[in-house]
C-alpha positions in Angstrom: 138.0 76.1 114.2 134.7 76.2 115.5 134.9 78.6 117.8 136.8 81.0 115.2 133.1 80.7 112.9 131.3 80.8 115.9 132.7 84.6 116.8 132.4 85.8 113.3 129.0 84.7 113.2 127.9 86.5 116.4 129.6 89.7 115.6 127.7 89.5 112.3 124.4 89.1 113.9 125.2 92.0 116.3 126.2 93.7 113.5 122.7 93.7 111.7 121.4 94.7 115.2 123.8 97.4 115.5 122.8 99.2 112.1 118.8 98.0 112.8 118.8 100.1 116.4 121.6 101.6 116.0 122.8 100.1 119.4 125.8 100.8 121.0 126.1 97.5 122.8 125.5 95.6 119.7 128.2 97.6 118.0 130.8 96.9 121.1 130.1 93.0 120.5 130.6 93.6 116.8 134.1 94.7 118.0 134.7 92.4 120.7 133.6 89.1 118.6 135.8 89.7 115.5 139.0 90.9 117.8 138.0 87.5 119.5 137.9 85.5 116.2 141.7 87.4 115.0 143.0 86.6 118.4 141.7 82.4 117.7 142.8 82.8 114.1 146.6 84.8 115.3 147.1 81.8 118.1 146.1 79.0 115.3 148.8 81.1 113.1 151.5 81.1 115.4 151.0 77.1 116.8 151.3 76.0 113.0 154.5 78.4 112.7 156.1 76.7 115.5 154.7 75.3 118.3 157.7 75.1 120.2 158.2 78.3 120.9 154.5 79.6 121.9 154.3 79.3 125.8 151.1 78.9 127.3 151.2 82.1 130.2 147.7 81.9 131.4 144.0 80.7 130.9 143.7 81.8 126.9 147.2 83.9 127.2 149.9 83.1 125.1 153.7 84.5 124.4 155.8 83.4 121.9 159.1 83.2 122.6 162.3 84.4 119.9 165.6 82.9 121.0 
């Protein structure tokens, strides 16, 4: 769980640096630490739902499997 709060947290603080210098880089991070946190948050989801069927692929990849 952790690491979820730990990637909202950072795109919240690039966030405030995005609007303060109106940054593009900050802005990207915004973007690329929530879709980070949805990804944790989707994959904590789906385990929960039924482990059985999610498949690890590759390092942080994950598939989950309907049969």
């Amino acid at each position: 769980m952790g690491e979820r709060i730990d990637s909202i947290e950072h795109g919240l603080e690039h966030l405030e640096a995005a609007i303060k210098n109106d940054d593009a880089y900050d802005y990207k991070r915004v973007v690329l630490d929530f879709c980070h946190a949805a990804q944790l948050l989707l994959k904590e989801i789906l385990f929960r739902i039924d482990s059985t069927r999610l498949v690890h692929i590759a390092k942080g990849q994950y598939v989950l499997i309907f049969i």
